[in-house]
C-alpha positions in Angstrom: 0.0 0.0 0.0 3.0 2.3 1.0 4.8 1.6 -2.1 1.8 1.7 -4.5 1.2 5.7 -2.9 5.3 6.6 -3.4 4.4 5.0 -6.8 1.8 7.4 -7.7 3.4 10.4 -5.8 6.1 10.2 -8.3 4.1 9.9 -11.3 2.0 13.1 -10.1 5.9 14.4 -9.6 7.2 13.4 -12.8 3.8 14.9 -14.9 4.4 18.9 -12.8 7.8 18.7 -14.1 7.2 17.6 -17.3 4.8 20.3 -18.0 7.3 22.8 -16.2 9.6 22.2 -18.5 7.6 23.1 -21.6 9.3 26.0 -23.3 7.9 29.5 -22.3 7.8 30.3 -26.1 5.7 27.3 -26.9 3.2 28.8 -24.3 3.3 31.9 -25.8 2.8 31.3 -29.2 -0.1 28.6 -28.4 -1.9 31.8 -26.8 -0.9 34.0 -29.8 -2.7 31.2 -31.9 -5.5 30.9 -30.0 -6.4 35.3 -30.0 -5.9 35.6 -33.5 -8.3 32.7 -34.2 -10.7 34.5 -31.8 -10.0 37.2 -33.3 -10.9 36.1 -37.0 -14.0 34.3 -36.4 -15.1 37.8 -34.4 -13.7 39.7 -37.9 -15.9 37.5 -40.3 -18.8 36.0 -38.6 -21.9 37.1 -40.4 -24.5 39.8 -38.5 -27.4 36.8 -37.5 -29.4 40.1 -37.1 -30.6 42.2 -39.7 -32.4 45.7 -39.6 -34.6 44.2 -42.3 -37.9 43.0 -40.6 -39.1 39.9 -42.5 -42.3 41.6 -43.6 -45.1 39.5 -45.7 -45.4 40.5 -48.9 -41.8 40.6 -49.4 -39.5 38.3 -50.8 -35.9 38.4 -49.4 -32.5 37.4 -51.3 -29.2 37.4 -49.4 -26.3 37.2 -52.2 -22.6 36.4 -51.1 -20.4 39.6 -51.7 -17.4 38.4 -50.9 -16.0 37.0 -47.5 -17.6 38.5 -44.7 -20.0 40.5 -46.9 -23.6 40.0 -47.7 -26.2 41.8 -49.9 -29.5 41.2 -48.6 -32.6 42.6 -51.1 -36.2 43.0 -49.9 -38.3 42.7 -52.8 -41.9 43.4 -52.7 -44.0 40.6 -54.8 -46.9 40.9 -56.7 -49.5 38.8 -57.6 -48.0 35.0 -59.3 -44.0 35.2 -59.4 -43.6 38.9 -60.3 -42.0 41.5 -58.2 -43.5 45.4 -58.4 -41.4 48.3 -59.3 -41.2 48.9 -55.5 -39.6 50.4 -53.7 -37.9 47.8 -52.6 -34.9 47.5 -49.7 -31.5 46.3 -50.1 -28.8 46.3 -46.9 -25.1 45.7 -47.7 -23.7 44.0 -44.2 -19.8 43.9 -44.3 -18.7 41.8 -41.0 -14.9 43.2 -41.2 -14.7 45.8 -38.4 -11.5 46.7 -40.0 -12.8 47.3 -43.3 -12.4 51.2 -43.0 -13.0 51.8 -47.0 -15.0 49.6 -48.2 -15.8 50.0 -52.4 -18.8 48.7 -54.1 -21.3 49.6 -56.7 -24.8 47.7 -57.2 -27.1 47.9 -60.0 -29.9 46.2 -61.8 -29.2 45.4 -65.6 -32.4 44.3 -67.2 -34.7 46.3 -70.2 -33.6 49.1 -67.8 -30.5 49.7 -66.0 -31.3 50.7 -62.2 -28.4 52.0 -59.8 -29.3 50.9 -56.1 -28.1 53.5 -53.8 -26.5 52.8 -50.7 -25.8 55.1 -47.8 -23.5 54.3 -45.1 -25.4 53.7 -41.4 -22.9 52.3 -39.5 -19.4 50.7 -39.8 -20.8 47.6 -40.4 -24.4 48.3 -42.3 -25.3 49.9 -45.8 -29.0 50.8 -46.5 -31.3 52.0 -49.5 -34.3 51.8 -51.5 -34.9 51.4 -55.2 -37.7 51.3 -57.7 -37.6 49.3 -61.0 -39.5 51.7 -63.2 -40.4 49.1 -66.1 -41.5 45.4 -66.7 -39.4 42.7 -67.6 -36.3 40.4 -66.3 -33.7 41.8 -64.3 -30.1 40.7 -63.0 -28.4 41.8 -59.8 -24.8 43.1 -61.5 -22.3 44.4 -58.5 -18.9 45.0 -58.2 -16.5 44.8 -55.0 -13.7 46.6 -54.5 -12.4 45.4 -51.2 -11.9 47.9 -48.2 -8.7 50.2 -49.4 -8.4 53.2 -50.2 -7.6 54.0 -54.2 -7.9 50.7 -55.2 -9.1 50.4 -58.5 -9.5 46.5 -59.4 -12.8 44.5 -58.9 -14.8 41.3 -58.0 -17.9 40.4 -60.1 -20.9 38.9 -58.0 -19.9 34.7 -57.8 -23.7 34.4 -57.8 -26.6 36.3 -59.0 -30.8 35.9 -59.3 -33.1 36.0 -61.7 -35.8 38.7 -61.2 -39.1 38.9 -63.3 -40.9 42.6 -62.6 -44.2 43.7 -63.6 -45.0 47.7 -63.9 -48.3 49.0 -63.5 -48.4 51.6 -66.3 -47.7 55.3 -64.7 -48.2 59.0 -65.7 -45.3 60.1 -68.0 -45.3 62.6 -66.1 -44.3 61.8 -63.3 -40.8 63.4 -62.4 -38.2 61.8 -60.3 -37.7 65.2 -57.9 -40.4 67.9 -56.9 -40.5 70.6 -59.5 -38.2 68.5 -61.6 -37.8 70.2 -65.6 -37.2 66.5 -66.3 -39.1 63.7 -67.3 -38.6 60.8 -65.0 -36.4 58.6 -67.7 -34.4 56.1 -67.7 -31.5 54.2 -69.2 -33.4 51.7 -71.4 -32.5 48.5 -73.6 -32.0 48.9 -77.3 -31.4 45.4 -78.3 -35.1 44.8 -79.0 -35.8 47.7 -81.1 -36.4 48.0 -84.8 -33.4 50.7 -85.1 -31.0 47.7 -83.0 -28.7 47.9 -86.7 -28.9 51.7 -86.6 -25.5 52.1 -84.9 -27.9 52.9 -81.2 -26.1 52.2 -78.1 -27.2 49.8 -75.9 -28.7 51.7 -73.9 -30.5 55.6 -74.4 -32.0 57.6 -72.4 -35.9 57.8 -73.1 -39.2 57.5 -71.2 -39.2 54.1 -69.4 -41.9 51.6 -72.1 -41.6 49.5 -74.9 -42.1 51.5 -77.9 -41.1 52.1 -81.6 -38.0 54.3 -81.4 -38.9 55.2 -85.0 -40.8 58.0 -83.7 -38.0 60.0 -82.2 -35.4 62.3 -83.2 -32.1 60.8 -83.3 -29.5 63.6 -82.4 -25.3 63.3 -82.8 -23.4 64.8 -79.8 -19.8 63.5 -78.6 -19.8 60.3 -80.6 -23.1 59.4 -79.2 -27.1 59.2 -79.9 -29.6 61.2 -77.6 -33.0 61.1 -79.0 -35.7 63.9 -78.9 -39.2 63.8 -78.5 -40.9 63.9 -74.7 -37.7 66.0 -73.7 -38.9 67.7 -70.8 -42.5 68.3 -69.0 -43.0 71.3 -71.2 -45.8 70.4 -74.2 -43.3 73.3 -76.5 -39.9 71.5 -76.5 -37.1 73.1 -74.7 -39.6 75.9 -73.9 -38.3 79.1 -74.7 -34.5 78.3 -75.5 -34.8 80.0 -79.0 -35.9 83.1 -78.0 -31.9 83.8 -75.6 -31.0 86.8 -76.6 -27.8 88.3 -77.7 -26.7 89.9 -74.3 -27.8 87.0 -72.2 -25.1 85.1 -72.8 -24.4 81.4 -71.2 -20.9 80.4 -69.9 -19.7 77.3 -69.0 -17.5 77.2 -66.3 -14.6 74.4 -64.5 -12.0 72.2 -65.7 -11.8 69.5 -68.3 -15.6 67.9 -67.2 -17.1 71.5 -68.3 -15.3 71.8 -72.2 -16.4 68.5 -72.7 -19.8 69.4 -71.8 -19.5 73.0 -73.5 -18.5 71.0 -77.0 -20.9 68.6 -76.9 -23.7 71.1 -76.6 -22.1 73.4 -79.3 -22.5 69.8 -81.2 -26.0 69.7 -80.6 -26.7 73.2 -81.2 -27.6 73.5 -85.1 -29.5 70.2 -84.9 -32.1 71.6 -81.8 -31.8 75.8 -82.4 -29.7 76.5 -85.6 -30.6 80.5 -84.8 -28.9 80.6 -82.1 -25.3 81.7 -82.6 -22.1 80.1 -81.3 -21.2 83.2 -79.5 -23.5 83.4 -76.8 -22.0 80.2 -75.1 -18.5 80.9 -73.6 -16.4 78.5 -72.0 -13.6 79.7 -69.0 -11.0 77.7 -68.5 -10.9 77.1 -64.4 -8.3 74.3 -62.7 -8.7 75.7 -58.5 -11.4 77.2 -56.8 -8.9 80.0 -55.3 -6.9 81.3 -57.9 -9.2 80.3 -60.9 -8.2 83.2 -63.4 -4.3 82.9 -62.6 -4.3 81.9 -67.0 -7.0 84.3 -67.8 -5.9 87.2 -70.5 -7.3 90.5 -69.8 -9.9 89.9 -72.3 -11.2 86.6 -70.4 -11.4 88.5 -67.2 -13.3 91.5 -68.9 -16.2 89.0 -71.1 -17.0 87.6 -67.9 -18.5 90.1 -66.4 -21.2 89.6 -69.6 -22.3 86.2 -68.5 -25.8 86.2 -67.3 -26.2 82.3 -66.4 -23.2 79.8 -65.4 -22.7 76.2 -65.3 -19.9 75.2 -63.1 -18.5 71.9 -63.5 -14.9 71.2 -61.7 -14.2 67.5 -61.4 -10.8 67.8 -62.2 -9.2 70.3 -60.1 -5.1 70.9 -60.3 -4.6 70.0 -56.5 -7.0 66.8 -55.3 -8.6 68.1 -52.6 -10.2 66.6 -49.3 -14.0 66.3 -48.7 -13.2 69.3 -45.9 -11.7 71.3 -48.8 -13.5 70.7 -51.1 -16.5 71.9 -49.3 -15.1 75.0 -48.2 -13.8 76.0 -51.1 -16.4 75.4 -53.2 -18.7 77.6 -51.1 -16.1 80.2 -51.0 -16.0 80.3 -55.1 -19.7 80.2 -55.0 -19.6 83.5 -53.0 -17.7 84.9 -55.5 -19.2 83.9 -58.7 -22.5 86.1 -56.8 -20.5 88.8 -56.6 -19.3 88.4 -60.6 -23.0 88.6 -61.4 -24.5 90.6 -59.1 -28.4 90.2 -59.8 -30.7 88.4 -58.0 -32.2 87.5 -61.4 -29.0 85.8 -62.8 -28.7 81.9 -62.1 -26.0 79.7 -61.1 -25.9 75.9 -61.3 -23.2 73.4 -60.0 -23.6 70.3 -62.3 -22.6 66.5 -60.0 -19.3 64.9 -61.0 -20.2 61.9 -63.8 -17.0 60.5 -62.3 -17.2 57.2 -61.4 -16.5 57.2 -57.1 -14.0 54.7 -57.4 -12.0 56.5 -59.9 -11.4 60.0 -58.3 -8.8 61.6 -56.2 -10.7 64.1 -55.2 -13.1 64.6 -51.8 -11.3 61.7 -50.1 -11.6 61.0 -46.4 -11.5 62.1 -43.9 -14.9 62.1 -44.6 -16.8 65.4 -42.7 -20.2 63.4 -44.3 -21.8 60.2 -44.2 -20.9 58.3 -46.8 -23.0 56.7 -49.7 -22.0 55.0 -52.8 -22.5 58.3 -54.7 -18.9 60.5 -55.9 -17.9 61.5 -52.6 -17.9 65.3 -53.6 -21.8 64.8 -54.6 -22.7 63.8 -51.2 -20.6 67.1 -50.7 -22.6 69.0 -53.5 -26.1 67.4 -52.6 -24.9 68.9 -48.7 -25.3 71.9 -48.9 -28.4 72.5 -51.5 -30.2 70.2 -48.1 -28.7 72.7 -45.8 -29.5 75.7 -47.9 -25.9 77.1 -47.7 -26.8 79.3 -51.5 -29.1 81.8 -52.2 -32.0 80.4 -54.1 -30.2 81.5 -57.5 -28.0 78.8 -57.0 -29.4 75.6 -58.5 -27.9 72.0 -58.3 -28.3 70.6 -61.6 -28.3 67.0 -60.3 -27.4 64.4 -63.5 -26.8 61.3 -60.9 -30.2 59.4 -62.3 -28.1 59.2 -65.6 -24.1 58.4 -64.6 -24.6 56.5 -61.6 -26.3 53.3 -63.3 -23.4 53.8 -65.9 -20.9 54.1 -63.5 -17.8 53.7 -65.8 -19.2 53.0 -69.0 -20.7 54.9 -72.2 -19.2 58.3 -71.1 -20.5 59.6 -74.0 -24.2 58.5 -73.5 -24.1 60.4 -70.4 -22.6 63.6 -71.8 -24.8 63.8 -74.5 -27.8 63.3 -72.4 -26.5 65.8 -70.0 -25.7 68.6 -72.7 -29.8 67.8 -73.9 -30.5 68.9 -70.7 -28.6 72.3 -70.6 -31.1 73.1 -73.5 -33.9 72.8 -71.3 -32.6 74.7 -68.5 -31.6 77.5 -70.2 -34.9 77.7 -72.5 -36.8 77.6 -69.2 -34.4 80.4 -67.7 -35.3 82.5 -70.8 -38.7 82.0 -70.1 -39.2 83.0 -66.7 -37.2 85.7 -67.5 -39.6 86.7 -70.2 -42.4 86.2 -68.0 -41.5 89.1 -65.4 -40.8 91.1 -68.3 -37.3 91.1 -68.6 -34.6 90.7 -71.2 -30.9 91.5 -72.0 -30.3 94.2 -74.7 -27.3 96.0 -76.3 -27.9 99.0 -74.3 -28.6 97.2 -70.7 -31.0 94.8 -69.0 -34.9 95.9 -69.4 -36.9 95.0 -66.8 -40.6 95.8 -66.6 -40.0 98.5 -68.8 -37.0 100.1 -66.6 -33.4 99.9 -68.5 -30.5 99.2 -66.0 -27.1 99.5 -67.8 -24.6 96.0 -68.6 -22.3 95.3 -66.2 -19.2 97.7 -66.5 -16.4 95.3 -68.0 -13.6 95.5 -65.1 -11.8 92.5 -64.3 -12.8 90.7 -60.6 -10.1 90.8 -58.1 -11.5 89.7 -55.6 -10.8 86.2 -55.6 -8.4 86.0 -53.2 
């Protein structure tokens, strides 16, 4: 009995200094191992709860992003196996809590292309809604960028779904925005019409329903189609574009995004209003918000003081700026430009970058707004028309319905469409003008049958 208790005193002996003399590194490293595994399975575990109520009436589709990120669409059903035009829901979850940047882009690619809009509502959760404004089938089409900054390369979907939709038929004209000069349109498939061989692009802009496109207007602009019939909510066309006058002259205004624009609508010119002469549209050259006449000749500076309506477009400054920057200085050369035409009556619009968000320099972080899948510096343009930082002659002239479902393709499409619309805001411009009785002449502005004399032609200095 004695010896069978020495007997197991030793073994209990031998097994505390056996394990005592296990290397202190060994240890180490086997706890090392075991908080990065903890660590990991924390990092990429999927969110089990969504902020997406299972609803009936709905019909939900979770699609694998990549590792660790979901995309979860609530679809509203109709009756049989159709889905309505919505608005449906869609939540991006992302379970990397160290995934500071992360880059994606969603659409729907069916007879219409539809951009789903995401807005940032925590580190870990995207939300948005979306409407599917005409019948047919429909693919989910998404790209993933990963989560740093500047990177430019891609992930398809791995899987997608199959979605039929049925559109109850809807007023044409109904407008995407309140007070909207626009038609609510849409980016719609070509490749079943009777002009597919007619060199059309896959896609044009046009009222969202089947139809023969024989009974449009087929315009050329920037190597590109826009066609021309329901332009615009007004029953007259491009209301009263062809009655601008000679002293109410319309300048375009920014970097390389603005002459592009400014040709293109030259293009379009003699095909829409062949009266009107080149010289009332001027184009000025601007690279920085702060010293944006530093290449101006005297001349430049002097004709600017004749422009009575501006479309500023600046998406490829010299410097890139920061979202803080950009901000302020974009409100800073706002302030200016009010001063350059000083009269209440004289409008100023700031067009949205068509730059794809994944492919700028410019407004990156930090980030003074929440973010959304939109061009960082629209978020920043959108900002402060929804804070009312501008007087009320300062319009955004918002053309994210048409780049965003594009993203980085047909450039062209998108200018073209854009340059249409300059048409229409400029014609309404004149008429409102006309309508308060007002008009530019050679010997000054006559309003309501008062004449005020032009602008006197001295340089602004006071940009800085």
């Amino acid at each position: 009995m004695l010896a069978s208790f020495k007997r197991n005193n030793s073994m209990r002996t031998v097994y505390r200094y056996s394990f005592a003399r296990i290397p202190y590194q060994c240890i180490v490293i086997g706890l090392i191992f075991l908080h990065a595994t903890v660590i990991f399975l924390l990092r990429f575990s999927y969110v089990e709860e969504t902020e997406l109520m299972k609803e009936e009436g709905y019909h939900y589709e979770t699609l694998e992003v990549s590792r660790g990120v979901q995309l979860i669409l609530k679809l509203h059903n109709t009756a049989g196996n159709a889905y309505s035009a919505g608005p449906h829901e869609a939540l991006l979850q992302i379970a990397d809590t160290t995934c500071q940047y992360p880059g994606f882009w969603i659409r729907l690619v069916g007879h219409c292309l539809v951009n789903i809009e995401l807005k940032q509502e925590s580190d870990r959760m995207w939300k948005g809604n979306f409407a599917i404004p005409m019948s047919g089938p429909y693919k989910v089409d998404a790209r993933w960028y990963g989560c740093e900054r500047d990177r430019t390369e891609w992930r398809p979907l791995s899987q997608s779904i199959d979605m039929l939709v049925h559109v109850e038929q809807s007023s044409p004209n109904e407008s995407g925005e309140p007070n909207s000069l626009f038609l609510n349109k849409a980016w719609v498939s070509t490749l079943s019409s009777t002009l597919s061989d007619k060199g059309l692009p896959d896609y044009v802009w046009k009222l969202p329903k089947q139809e023969d496109l024989s009974a449009y207007t087929m315009l050329e602009a920037a190597n590109s189609v826009v066609l021309v019939d329901d332009s615009n909510t007004n029953p007259n066309g491009f209301y009263k574009f062809h009655e601008l006058g000679n002293y109410e002259l319309l300048c375009f205004m920014g970097s390389d995004s603005a002459f592009k624009l400014w040709e293109t609508f030259l293009q379009l010119r003699p095909q829409i209003s062949a009266g009107q002469r080149p010289f009332k549209f001027h184009y000025y050259n601007v690279s920085n918000f702060v010293h944006p006449d530093v290449d101006w000749e005297l001349e430049t500076k002097q004709r600017l003081r004749k422009c009575k309506h501006i479309l500023l477009s600046l998406e490829e400054p010299l410097r890139p700026l920061s979202q803080a920057e950009f901000k302020s200085q974009l409100t800073t050369f706002v302030g200016h430009l009010l001063k350059v035409m000083d009269d209440s009556t004289f409008p100023i619009r700031l067009l949205t970058f068509n730059e794809p968000p994944m492919n700028t320099n410019n407004c990156y972080p930090p980030f003074v707004l929440p973010r959304s899948t939109d061009h960082p510096c629209n978020d920043v343009i959108k900002d402060l028309f929804r804070t009312r930082a501008f007087p009320e002659r300062v319009h955004l002239f918002d053309n994210t319905d048409l780049s965003n479902p594009q993203f980085d393709q047909n450039a062209n499409d998108i200018l073209a469409a854009v340059a249409l619309r300059v048409f229409i805001v400029v014609g309404k411009q004149v008429s409102d003008w006309r309508a308060v009785g007002q008009k530019g002449m050679i010997d000054g502005l006559h309003r309501n049958g008062i004449v005020e004399p032009n602008f006197d032609l001295i340089p602004y200095e006071g940009w800085v």
